[in-house]
Backbone bond lengths (Angstrom), bond angles and torsions (degrees), N, CA, C in turn:
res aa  C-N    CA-C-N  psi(-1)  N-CA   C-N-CA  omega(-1)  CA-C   N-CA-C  phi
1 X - - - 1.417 - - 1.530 109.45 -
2 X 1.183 124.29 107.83 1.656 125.47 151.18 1.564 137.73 -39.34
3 X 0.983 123.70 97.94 1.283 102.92 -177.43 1.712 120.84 -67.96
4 X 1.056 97.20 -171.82 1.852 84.56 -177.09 1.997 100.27 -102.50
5 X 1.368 136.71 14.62 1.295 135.98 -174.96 1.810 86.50 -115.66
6 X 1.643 125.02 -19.13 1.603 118.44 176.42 1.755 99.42 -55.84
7 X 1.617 92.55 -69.62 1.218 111.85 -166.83 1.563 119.38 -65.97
8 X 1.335 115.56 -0.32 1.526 112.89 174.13 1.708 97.48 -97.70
9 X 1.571 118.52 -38.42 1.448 99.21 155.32 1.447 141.72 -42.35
10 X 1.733 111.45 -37.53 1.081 92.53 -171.99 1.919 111.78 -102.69
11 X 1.258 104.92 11.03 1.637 119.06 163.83 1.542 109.53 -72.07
12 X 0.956 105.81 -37.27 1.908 106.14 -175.01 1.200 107.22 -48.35
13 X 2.063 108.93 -77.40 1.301 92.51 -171.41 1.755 129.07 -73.70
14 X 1.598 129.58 8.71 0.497 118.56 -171.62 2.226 107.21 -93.18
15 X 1.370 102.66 -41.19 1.769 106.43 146.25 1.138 104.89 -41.19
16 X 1.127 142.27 -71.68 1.790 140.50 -163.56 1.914 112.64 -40.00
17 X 1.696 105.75 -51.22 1.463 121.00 163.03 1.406 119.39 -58.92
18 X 1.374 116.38 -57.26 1.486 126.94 164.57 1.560 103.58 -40.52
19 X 1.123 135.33 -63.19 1.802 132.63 -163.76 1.520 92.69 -78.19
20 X 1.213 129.96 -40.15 2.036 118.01 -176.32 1.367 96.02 -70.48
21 X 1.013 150.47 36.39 1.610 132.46 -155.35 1.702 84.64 -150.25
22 X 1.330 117.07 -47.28 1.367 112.85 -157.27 1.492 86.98 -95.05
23 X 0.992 154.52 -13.52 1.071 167.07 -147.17 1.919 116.33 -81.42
24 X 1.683 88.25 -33.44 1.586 97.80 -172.81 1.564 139.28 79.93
25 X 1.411 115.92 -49.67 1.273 125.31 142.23 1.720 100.27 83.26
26 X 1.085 117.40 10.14 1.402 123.23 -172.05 1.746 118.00 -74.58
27 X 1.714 100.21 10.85 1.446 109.03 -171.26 1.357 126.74 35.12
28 X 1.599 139.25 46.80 1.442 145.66 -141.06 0.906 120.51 -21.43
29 X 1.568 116.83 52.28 1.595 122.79 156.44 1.167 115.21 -64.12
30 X 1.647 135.50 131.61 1.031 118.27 142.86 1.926 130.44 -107.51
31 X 1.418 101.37 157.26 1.125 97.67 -166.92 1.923 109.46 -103.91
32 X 1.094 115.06 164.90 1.434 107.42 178.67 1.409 113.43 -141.42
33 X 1.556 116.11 125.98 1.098 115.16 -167.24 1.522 138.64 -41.67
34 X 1.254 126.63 142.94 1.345 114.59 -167.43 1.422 118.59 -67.02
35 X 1.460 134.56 125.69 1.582 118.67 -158.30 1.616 95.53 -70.39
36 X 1.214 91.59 -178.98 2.240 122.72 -173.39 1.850 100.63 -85.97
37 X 1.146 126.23 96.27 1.437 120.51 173.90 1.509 95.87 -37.60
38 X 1.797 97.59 150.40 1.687 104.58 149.45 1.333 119.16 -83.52
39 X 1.480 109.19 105.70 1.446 112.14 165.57 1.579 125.33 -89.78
40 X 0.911 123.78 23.93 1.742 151.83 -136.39 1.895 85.17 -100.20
41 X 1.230 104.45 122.22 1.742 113.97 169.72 1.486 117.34 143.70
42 X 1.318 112.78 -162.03 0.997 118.61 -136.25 2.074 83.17 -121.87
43 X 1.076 113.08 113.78 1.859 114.61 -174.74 1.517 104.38 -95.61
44 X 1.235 126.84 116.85 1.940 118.59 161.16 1.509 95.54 -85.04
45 X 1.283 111.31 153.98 1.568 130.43 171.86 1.407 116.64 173.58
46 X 1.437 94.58 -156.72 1.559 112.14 -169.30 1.732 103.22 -118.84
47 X 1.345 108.76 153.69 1.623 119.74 137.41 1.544 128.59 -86.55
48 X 1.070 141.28 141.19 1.254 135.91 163.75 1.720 106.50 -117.33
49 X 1.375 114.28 118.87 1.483 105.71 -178.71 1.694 97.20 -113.04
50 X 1.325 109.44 127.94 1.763 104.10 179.52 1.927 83.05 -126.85
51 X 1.649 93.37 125.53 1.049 118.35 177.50 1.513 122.82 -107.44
52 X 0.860 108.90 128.45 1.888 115.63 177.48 1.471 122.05 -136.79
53 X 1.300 99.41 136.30 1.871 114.23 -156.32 1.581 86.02 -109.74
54 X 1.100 109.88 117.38 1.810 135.93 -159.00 1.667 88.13 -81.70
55 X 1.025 129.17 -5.22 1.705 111.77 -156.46 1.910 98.17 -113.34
56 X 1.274 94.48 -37.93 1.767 91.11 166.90 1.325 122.72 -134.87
57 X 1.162 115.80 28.07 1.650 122.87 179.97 1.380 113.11 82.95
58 X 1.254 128.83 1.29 1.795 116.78 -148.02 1.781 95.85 -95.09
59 X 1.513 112.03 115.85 1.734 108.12 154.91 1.662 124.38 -125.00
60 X 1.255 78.87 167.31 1.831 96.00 179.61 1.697 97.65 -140.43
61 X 1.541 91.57 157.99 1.622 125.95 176.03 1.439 112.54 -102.34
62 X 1.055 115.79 117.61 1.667 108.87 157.92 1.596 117.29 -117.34
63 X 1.223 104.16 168.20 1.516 95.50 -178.94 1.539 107.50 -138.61
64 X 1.347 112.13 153.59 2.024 109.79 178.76 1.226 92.72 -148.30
65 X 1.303 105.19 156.52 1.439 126.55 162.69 1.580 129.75 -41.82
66 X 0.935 151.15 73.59 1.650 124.02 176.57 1.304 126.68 -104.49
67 X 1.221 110.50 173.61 1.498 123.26 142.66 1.491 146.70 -127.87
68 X 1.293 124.26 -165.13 1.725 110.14 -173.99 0.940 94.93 -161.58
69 X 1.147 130.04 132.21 1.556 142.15 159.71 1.601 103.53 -129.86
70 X 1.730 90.52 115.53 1.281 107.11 160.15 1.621 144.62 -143.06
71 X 1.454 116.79 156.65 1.204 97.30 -177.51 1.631 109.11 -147.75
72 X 1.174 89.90 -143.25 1.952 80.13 -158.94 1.632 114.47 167.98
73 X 1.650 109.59 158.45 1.869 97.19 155.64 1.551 86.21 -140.65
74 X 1.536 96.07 178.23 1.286 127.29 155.60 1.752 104.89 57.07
75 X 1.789 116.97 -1.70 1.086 116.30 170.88 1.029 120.13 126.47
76 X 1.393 102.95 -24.99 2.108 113.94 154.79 1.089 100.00 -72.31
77 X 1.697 110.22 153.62 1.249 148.53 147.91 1.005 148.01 -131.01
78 X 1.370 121.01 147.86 1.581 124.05 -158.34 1.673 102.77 -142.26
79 X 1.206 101.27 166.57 1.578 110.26 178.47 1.684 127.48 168.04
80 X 1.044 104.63 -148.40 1.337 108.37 -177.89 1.977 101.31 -138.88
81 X 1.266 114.97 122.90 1.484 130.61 171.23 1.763 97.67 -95.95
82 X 1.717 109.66 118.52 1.869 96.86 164.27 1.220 107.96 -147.32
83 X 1.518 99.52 146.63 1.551 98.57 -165.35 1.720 83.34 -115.17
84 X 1.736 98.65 151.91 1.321 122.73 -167.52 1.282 111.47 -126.68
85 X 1.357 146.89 -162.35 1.466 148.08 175.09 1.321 123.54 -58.11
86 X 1.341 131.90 125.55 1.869 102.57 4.57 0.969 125.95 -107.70
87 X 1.351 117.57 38.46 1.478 127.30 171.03 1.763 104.39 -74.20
88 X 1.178 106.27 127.04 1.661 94.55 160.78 1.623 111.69 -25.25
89 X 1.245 111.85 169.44 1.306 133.81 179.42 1.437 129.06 -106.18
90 X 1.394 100.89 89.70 1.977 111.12 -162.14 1.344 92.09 -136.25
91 X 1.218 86.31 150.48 1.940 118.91 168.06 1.636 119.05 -130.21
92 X 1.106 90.13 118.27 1.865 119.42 -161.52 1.571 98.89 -89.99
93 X 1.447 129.04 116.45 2.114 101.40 143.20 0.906 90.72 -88.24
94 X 1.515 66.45 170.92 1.530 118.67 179.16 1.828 117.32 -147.39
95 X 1.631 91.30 157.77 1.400 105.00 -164.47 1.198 112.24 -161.03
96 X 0.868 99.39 134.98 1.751 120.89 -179.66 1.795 132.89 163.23
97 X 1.287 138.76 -128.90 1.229 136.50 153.50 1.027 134.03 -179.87
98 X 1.361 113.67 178.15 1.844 126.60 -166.88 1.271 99.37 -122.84
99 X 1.716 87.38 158.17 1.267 113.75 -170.38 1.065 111.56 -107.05
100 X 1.846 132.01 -166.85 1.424 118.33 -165.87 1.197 125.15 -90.34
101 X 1.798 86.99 -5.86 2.076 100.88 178.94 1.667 108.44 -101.53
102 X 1.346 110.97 25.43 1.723 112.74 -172.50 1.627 114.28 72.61
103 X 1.623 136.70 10.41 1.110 105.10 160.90 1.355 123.71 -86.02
104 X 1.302 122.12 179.48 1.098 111.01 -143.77 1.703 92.09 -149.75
105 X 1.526 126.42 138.76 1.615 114.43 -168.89 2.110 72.14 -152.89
106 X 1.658 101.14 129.77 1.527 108.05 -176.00 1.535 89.68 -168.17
107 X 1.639 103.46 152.47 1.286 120.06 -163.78 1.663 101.13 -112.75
108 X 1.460 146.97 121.22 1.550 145.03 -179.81 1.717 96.50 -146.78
109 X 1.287 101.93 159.17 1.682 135.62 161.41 1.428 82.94 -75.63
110 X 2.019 99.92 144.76 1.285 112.60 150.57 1.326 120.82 -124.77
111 X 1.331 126.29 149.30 1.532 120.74 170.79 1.357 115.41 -42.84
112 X 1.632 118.12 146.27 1.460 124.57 170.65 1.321 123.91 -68.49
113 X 1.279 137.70 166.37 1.345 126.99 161.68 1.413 133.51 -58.69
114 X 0.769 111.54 133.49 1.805 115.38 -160.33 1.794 114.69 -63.34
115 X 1.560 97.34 -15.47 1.367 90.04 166.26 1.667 98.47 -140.52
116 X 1.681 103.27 154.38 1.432 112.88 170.89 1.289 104.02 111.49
117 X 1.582 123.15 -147.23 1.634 132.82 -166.77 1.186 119.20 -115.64
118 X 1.654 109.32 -17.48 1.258 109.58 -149.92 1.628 102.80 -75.22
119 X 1.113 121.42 152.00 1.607 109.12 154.06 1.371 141.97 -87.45
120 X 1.076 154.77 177.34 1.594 158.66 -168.89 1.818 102.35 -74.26
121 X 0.996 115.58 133.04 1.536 127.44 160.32 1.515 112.93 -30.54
122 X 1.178 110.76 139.99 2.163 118.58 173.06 1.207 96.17 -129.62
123 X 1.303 103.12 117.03 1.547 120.67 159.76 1.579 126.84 67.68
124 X 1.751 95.35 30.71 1.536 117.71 171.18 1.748 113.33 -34.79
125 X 0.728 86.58 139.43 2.095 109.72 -179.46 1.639 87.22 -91.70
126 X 1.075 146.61 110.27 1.235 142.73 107.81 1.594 150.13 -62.56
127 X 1.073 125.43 119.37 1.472 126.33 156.57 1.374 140.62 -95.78
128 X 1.001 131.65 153.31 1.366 129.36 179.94 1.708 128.79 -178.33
129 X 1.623 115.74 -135.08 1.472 94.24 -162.74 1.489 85.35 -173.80
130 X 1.998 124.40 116.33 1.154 112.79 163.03 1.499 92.63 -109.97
131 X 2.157 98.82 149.68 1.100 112.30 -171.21 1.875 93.28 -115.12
132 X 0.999 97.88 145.04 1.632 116.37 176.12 1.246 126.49 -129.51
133 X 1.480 99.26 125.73 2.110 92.31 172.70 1.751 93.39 -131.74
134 X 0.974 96.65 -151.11 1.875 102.74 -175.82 1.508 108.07 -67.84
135 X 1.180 123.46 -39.79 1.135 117.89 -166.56 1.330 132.05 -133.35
136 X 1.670 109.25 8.93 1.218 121.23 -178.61 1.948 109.88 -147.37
137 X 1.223 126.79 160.05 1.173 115.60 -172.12 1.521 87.42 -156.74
138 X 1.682 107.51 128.63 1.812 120.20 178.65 1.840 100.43 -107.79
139 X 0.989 99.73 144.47 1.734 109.21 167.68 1.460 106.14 -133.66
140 X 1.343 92.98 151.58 1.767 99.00 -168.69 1.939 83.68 -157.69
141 X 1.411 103.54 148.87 1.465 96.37 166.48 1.821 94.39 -171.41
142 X 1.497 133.97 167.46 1.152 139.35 -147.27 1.065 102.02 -145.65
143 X 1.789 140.51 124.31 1.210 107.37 163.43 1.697 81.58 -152.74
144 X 1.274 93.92 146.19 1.894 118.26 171.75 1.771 117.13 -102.28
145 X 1.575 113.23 146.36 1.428 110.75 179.56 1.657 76.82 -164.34
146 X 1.579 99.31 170.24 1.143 122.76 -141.03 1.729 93.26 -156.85
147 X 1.276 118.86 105.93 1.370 122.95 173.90 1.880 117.84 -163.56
148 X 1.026 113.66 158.74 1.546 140.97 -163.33 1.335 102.80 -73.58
149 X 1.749 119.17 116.99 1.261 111.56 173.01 1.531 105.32 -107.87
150 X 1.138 124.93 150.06 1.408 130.92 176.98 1.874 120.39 -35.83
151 X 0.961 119.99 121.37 1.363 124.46 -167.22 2.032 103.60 27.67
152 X 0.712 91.70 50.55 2.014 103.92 160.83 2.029 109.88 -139.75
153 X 1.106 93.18 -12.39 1.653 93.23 -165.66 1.523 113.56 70.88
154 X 1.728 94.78 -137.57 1.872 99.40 -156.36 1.766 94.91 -94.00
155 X 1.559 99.45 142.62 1.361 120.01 175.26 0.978 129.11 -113.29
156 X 1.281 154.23 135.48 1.865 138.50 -178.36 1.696 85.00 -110.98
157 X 1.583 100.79 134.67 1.915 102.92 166.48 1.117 90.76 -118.83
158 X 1.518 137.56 125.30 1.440 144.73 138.83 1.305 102.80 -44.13
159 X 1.471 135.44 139.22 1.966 121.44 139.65 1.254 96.18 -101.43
160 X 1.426 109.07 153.09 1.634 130.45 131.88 1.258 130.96 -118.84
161 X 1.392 94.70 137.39 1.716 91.95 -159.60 1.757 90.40 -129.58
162 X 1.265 92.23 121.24 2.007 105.74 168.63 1.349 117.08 -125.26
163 X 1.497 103.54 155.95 1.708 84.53 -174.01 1.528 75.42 -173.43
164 X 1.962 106.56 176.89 1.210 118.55 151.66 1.581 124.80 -157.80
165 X 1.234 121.24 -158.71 1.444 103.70 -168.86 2.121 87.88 -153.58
């Protein structure tokens, strides 16, 4: 038999857990989001185009000059993608954005391969990552597309694009 002073003991501490629980416990700190680095300027670098002909395995690398100038607020970005020698001589935007740790997800045209039929990438998906310290800033970003070169068929072009400022 229970008495009713057993069972009011063992209700206490279990109400006591029940109220710390709903309670939250978050000590009213608040926190505030980590701001958007300035990645805003002017990038020297490279292209890397690695090309592959889907129908018999066969690739090649080329490489061109570029640059990037970009800028932005609040975490969008915009700019200019350009590829230089010996790639023909084009200037791509671009658009998209970064996050608060420097990666970076933006949409650009890329130059074609410097030799053959194929043409340059439309509306490449890129990713990547700018790194920052006091006095120097690296960009690197990756992006794949997949399109039809004139009597070659289907192609996948990787870019890589590095640079810094």
């Amino acid at each position: 038999m229970t008495t009713r002073s057993s069972r009011l003991a063992r209700a206490v501490p279990l109400a006591t857990l029940l109220a710390l629980a709903a309670c939250g416990g978050d000590g009213g700190s608040v926190t505030s989001p980590t701001p958007v680095p300035d990645v805003a300027g002017l990038y020297y670098g490279s292209w890397t185009l690695q090309v592959l002909r889907k129908s018999d395995g066969f690739q090649k690398s080329f490489y061109c000059s570029g640059q990037w100038t970009l800028s932005g607020s609040g975490g969008g970005l915009t700019g200019f993608a350009v590829a230089d020698y010996p790639c023909p001589a084009e200037s791509y935007p671009l658009v998209g954005s970064v996050d608060a740790g420097g990666a970076v997800e933006y949409t650009t045209d890329g130059p074609p391969p410097t030799e053959g039929p194929c043409p340059g990438g439309q509306d490449v998906r890129f990713t990547g990552q700018i790194t920052r310290n006091d006095a120097y800033s690296t960009f690197s970003a990756r992006g794949v597309t997949t399109l039809t070169c004139p009597g070659f068929g289907e192609h996948e072009l990787t870019y890589l694009m590095n640079g810094s400022r």
